[in-house]
N, CA, C and O atoms as a GROMACS GRO file, in nm:
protein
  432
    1UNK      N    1   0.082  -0.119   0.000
    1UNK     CA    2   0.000   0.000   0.000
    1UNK      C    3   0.087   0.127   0.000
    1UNK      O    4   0.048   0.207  -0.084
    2UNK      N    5   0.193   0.167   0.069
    2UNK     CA    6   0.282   0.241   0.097
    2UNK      C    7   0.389   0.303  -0.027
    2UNK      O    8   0.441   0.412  -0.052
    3UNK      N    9   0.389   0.161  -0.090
    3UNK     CA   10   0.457   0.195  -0.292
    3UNK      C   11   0.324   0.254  -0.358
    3UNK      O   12   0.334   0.342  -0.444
    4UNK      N   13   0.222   0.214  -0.325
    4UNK     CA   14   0.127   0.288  -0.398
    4UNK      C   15   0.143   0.454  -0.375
    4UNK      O   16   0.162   0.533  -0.468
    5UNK      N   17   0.136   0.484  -0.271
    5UNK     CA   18   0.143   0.578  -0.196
    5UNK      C   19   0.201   0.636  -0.244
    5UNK      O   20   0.152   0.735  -0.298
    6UNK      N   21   0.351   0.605  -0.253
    6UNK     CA   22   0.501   0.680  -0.253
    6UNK      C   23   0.505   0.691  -0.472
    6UNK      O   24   0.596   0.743  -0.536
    7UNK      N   25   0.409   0.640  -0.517
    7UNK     CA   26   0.409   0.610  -0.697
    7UNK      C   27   0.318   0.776  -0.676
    7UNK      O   28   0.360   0.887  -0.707
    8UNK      N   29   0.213   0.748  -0.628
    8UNK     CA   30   0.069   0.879  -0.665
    8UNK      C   31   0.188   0.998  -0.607
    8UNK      O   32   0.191   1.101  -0.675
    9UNK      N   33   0.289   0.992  -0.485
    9UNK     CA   34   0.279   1.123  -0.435
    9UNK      C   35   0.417   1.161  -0.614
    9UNK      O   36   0.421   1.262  -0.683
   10UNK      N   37   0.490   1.052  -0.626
   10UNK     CA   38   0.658   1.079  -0.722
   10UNK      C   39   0.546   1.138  -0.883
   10UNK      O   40   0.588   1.218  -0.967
   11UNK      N   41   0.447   1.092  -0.886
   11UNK     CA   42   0.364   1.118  -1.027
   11UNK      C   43   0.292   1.282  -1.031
   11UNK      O   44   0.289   1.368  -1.118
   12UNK      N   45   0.243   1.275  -0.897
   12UNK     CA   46   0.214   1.390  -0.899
   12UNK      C   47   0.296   1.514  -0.920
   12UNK      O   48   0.276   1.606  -0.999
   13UNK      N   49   0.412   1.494  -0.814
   13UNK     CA   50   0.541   1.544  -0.826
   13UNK      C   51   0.587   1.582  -0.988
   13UNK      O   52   0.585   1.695  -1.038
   14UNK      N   53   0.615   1.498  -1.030
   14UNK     CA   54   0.648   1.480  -1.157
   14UNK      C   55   0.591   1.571  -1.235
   14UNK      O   56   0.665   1.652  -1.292
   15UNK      N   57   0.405   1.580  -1.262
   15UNK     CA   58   0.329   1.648  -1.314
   15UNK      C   59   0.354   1.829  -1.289
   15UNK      O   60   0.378   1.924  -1.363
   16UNK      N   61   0.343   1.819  -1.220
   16UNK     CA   62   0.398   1.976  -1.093
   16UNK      C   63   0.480   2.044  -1.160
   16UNK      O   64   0.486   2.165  -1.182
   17UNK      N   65   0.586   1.902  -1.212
   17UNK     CA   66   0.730   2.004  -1.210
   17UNK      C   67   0.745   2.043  -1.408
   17UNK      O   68   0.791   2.130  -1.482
   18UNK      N   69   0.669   1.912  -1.416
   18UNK     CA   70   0.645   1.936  -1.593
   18UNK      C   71   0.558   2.076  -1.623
   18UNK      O   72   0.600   2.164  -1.699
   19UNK      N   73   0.438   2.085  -1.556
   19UNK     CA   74   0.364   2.222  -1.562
   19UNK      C   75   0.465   2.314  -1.557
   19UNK      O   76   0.494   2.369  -1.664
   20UNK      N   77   0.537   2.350  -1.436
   20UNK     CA   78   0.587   2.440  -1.425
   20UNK      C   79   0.701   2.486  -1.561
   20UNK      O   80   0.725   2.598  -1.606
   21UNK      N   81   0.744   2.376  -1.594
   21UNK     CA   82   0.873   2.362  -1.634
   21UNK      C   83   0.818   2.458  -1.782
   21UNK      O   84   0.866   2.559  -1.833
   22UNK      N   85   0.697   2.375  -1.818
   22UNK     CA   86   0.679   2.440  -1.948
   22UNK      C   87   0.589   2.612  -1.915
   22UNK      O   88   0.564   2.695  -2.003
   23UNK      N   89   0.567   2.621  -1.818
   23UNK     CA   90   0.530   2.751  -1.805
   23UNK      C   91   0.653   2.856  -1.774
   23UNK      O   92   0.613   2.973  -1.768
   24UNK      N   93   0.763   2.844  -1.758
   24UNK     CA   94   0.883   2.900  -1.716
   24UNK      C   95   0.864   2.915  -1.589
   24UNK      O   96   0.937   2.996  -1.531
   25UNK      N   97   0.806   2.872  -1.545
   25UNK     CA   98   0.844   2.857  -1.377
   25UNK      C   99   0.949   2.787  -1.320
   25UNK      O  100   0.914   2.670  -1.307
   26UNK      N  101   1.053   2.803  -1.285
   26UNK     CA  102   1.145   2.704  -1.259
   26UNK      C  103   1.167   2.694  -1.137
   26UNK      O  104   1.191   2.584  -1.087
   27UNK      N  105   1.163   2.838  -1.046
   27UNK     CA  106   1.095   2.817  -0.915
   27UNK      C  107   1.010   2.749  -0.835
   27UNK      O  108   1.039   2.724  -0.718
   28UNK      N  109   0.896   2.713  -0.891
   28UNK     CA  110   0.787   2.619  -0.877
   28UNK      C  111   0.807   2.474  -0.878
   28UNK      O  112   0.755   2.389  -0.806
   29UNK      N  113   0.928   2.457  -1.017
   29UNK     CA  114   0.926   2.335  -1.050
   29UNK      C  115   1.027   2.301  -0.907
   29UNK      O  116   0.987   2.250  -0.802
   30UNK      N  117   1.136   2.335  -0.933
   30UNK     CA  118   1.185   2.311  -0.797
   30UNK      C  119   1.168   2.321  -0.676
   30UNK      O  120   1.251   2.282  -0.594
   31UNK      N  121   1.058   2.374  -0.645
   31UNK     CA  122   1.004   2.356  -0.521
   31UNK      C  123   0.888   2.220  -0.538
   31UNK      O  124   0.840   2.191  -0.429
   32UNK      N  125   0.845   2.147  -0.634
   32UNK     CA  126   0.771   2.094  -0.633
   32UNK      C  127   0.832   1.953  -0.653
   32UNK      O  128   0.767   1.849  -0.648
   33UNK      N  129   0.968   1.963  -0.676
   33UNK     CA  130   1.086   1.848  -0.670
   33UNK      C  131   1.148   1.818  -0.505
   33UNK      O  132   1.196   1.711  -0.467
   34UNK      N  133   1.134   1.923  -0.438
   34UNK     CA  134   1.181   1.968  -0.299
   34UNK      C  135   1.080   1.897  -0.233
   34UNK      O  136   1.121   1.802  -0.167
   35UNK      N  137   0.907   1.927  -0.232
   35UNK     CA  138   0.852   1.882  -0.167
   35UNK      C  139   0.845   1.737  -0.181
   35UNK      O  140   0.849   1.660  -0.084
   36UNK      N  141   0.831   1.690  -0.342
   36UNK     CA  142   0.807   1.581  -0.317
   36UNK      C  143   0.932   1.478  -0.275
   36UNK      O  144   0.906   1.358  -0.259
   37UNK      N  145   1.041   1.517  -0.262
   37UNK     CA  146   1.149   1.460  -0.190
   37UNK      C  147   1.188   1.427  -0.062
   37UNK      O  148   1.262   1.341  -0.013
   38UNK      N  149   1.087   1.564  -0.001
   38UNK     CA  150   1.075   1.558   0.139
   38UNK      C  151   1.001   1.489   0.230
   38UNK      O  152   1.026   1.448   0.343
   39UNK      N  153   0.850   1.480   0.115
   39UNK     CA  154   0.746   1.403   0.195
   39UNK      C  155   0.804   1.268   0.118
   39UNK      O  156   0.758   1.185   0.196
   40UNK      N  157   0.878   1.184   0.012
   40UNK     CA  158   0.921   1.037   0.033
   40UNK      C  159   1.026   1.026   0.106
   40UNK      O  160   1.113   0.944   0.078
   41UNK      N  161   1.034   1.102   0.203
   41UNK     CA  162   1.160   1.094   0.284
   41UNK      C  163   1.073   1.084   0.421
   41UNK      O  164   1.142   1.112   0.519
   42UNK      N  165   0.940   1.050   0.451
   42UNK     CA  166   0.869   1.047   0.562
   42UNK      C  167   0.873   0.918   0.632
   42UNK      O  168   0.833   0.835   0.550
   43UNK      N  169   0.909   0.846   0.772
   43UNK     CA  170   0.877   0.760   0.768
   43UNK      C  171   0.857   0.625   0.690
   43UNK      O  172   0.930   0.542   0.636
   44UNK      N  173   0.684   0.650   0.718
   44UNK     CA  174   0.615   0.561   0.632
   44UNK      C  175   0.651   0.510   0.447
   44UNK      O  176   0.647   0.406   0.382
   45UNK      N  177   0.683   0.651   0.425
   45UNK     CA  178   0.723   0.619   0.232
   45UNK      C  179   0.866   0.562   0.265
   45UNK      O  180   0.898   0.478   0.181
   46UNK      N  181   0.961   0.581   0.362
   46UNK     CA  182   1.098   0.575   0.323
   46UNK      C  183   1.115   0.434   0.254
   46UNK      O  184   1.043   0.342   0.294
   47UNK      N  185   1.236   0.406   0.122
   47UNK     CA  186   1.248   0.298   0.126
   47UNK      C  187   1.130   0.254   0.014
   47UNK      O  188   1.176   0.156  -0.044
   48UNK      N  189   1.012   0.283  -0.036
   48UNK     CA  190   0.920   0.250  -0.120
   48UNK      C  191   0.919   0.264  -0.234
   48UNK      O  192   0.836   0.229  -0.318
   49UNK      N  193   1.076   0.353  -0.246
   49UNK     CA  194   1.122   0.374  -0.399
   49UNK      C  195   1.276   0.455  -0.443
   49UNK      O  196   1.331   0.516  -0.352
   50UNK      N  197   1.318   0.456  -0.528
   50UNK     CA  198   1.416   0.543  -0.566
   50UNK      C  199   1.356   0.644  -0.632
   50UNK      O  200   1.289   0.627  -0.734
   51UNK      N  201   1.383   0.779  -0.564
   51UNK     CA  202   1.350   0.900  -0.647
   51UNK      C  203   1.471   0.933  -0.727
   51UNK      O  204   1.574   0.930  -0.658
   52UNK      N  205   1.491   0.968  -0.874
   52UNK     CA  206   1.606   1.041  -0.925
   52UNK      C  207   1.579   1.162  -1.037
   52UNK      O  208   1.561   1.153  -1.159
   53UNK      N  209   1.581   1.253  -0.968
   53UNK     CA  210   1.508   1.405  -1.028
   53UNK      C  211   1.336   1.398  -1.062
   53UNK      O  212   1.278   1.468  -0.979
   54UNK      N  213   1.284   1.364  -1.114
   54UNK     CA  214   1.164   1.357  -1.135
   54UNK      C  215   1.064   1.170  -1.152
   54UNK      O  216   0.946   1.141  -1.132
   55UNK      N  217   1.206   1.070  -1.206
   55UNK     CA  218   1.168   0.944  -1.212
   55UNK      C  219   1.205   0.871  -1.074
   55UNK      O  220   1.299   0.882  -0.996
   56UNK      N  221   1.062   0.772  -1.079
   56UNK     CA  222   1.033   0.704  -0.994
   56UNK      C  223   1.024   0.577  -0.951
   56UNK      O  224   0.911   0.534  -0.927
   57UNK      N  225   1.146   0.487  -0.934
   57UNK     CA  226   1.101   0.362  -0.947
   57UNK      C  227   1.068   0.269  -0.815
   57UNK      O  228   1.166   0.260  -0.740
   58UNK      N  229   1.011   0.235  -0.793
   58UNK     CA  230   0.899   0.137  -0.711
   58UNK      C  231   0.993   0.053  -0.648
   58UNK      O  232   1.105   0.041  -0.698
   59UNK      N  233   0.954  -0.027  -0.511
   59UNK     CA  234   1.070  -0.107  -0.464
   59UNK      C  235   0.976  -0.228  -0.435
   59UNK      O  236   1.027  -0.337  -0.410
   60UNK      N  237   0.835  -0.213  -0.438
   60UNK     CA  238   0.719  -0.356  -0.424
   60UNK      C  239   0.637  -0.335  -0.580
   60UNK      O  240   0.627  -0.243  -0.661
   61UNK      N  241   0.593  -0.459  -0.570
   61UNK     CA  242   0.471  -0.459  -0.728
   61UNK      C  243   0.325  -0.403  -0.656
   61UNK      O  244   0.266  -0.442  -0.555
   62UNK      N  245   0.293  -0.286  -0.760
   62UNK     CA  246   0.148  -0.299  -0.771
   62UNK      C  247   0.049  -0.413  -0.828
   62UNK      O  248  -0.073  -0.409  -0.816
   63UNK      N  249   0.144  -0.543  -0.910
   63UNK     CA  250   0.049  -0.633  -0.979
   63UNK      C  251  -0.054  -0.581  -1.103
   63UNK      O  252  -0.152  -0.648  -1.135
   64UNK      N  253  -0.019  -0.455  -1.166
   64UNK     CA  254  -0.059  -0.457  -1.259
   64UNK      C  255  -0.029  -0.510  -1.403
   64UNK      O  256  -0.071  -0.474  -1.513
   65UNK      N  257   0.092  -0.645  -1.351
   65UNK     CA  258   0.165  -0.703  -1.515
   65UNK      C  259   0.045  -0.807  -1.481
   65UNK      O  260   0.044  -0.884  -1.578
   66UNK      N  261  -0.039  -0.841  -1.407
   66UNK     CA  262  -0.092  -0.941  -1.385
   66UNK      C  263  -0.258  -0.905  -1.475
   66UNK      O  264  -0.323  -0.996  -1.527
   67UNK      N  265  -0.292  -0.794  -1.477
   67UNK     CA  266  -0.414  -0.778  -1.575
   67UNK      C  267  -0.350  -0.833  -1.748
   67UNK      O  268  -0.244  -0.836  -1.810
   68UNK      N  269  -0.514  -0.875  -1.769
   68UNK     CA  270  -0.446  -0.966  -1.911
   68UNK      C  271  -0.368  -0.822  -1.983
   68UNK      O  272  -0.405  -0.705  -1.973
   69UNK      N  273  -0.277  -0.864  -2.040
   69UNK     CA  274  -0.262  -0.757  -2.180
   69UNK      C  275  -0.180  -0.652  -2.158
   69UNK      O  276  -0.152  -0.573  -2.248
   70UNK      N  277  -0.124  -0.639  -2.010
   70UNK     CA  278  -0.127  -0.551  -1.940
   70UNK      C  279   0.016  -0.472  -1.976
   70UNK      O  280   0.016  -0.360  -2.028
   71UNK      N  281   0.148  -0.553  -1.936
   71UNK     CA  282   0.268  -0.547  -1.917
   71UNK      C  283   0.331  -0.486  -1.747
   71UNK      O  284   0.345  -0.539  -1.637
   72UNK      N  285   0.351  -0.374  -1.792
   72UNK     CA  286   0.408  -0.291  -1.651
   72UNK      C  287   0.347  -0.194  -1.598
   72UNK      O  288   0.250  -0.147  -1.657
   73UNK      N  289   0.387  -0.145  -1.484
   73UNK     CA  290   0.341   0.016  -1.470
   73UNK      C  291   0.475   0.093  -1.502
   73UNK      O  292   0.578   0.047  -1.551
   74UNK      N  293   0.451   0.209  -1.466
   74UNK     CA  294   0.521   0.310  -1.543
   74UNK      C  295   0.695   0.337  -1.450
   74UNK      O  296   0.803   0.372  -1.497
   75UNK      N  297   0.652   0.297  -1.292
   75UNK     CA  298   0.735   0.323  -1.251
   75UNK      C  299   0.774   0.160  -1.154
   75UNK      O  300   0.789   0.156  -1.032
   76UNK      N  301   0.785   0.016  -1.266
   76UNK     CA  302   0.773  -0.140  -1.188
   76UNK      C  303   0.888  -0.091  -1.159
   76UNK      O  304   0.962   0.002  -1.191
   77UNK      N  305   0.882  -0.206  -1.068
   77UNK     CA  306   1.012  -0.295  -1.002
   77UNK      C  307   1.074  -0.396  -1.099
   77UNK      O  308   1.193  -0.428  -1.101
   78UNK      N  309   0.992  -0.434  -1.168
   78UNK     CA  310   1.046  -0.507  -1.305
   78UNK      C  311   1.122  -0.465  -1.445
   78UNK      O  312   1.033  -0.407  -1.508
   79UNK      N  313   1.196  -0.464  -1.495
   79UNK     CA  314   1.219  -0.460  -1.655
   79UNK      C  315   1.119  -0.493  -1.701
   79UNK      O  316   1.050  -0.412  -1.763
   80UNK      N  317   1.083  -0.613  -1.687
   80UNK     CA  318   0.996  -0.678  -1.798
   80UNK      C  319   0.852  -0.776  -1.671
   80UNK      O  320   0.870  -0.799  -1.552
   81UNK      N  321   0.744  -0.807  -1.740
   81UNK     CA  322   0.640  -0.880  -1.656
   81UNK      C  323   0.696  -1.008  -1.593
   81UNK      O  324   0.748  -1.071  -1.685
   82UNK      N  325   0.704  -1.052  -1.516
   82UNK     CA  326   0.758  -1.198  -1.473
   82UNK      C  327   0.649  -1.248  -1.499
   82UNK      O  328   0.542  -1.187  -1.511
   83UNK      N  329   0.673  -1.392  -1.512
   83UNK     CA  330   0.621  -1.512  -1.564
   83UNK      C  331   0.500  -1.525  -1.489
   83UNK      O  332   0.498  -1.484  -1.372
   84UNK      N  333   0.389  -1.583  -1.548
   84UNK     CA  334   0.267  -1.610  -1.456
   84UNK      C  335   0.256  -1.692  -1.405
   84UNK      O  336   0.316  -1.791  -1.449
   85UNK      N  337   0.173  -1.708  -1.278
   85UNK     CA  338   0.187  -1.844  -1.243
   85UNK      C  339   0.034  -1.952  -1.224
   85UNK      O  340   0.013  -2.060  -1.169
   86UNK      N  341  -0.040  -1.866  -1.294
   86UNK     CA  342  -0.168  -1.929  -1.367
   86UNK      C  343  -0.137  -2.017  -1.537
   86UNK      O  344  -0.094  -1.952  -1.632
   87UNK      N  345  -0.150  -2.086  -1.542
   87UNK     CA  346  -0.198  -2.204  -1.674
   87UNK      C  347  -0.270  -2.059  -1.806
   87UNK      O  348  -0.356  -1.974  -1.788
   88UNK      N  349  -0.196  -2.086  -1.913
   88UNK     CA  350  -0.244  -1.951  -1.993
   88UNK      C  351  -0.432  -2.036  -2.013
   88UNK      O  352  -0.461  -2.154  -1.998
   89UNK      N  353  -0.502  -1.947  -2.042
   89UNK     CA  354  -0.631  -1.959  -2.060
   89UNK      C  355  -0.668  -2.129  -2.144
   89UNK      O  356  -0.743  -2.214  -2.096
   90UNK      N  357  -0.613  -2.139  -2.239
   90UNK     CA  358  -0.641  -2.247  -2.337
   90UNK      C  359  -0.574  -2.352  -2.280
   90UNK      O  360  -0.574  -2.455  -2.348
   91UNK      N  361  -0.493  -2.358  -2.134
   91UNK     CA  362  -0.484  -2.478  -2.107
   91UNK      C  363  -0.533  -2.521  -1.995
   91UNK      O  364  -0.491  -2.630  -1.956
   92UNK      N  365  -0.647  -2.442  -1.901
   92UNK     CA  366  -0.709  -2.484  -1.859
   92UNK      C  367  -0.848  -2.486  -1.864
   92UNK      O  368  -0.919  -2.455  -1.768
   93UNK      N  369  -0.914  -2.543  -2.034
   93UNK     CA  370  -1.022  -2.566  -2.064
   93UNK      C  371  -1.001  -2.608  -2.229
   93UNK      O  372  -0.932  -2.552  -2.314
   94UNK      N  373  -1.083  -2.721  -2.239
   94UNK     CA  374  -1.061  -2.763  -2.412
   94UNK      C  375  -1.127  -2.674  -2.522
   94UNK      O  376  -1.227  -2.613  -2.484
   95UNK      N  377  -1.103  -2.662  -2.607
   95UNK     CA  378  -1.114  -2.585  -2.699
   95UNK      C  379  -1.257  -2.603  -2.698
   95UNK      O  380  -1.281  -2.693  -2.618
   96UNK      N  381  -1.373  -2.554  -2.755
   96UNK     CA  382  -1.509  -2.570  -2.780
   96UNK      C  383  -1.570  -2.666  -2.902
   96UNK      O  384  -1.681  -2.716  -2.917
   97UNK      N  385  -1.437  -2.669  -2.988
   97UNK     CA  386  -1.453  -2.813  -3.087
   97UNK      C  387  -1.411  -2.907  -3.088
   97UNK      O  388  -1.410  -2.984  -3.183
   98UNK      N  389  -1.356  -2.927  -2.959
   98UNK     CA  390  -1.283  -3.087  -2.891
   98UNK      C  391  -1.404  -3.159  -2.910
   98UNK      O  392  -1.522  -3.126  -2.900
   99UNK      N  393  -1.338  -3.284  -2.944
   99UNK     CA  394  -1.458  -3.369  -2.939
   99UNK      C  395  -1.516  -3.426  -2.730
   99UNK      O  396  -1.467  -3.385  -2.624
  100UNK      N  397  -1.590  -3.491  -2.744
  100UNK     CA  398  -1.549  -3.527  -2.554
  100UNK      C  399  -1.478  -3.647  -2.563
  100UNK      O  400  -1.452  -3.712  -2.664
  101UNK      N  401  -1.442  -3.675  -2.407
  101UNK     CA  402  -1.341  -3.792  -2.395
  101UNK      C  403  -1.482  -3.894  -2.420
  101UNK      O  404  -1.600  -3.857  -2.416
  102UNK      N  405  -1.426  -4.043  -2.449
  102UNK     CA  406  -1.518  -4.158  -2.510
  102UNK      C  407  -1.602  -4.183  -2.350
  102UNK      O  408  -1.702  -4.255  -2.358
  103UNK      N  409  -1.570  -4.134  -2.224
  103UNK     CA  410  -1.648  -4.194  -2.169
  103UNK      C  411  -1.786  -4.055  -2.156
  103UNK      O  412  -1.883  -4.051  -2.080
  104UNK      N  413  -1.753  -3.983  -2.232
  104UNK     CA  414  -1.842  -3.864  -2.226
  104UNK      C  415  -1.992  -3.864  -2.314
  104UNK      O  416  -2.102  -3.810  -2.302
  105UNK      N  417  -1.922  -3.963  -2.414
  105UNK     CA  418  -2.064  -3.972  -2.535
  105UNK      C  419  -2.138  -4.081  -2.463
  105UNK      O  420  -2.108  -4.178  -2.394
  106UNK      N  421  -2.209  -4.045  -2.491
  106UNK     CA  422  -2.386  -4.101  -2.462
  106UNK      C  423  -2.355  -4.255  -2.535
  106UNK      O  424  -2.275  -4.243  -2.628
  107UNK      N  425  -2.392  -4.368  -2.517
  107UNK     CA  426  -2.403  -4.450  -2.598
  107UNK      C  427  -2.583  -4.492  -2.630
  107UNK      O  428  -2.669  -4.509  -2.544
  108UNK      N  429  -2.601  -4.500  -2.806
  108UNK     CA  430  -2.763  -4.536  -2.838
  108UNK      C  431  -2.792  -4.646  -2.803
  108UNK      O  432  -2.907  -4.688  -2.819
   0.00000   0.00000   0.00000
C-alpha cells in the first residue's frame, strides 16, 4: 500500500514540475521536486522507492503485469512482466470443438 502511496505522491510530483517547467516557472518546478522529496523521505514512504530528479522507481509490485494484456506500470520494479503463475487460458479448458473424452458420449 505504501509503494502505492510513494508512486501517486513521485507522479504527482512529476506532473507539478512538468507544468511548471513548461510555463517558465522554474521556481515552482523546484520547489515541487523539494517537496516531493521531502514528503518520500517520511517515515512511512521511506524505502518505497528510488526517487532520481523527477523518475520514480517502485521497490514492491502494484500487480498490474498481472491484468491480461497488461505489461508494466510506469514506474515497476520489473524490466519486464515476470512469468505467470496461472496455466495460460487455453490450457485450462478444451477448446469448444474438442470432441469429448469416449467416456463422455452417450451410448444409443
Amino acid at each position: 500500500m505504501w509503494g502505492n502511496a510513494a508512486s501517486a505522491l513521485a507522479g504527482a510530483g512529476r506532473e507539478l514540475d512538468g507544468w511548471a517547467r513548461r510555463h517558465g516557472r522554474g521556481d515552482t518546478a523546484a520547489r515541487a521536486r523539494s517537496l516531493t522529496a521531502g514528503l518520500l523521505a517520511h517515515p512511512l514512504l521511506t524505502g518505497t522507492g528510488t526517487l532520481t530528479g523527477t523518475a520514480f522507481r517502485r521497490r514492491s509490485c502494484c500487480l498490474y503485469y498481472r491484468v491480461p494484456g497488461a505489461g508494466v506500470c510506469g514506474d515497476c520494479c520489473f524490466s519486464r512482466p515476470p512469468g505467470s503463475a496461472r496455466p495460460p487460458e487455453s490450457a485450462e479448458r478444451p477448446p469448444e470443438s474438442a470432441e469429448p473424452p469416449e467416456s463422455d458420449r452417450s451410448v444409443p
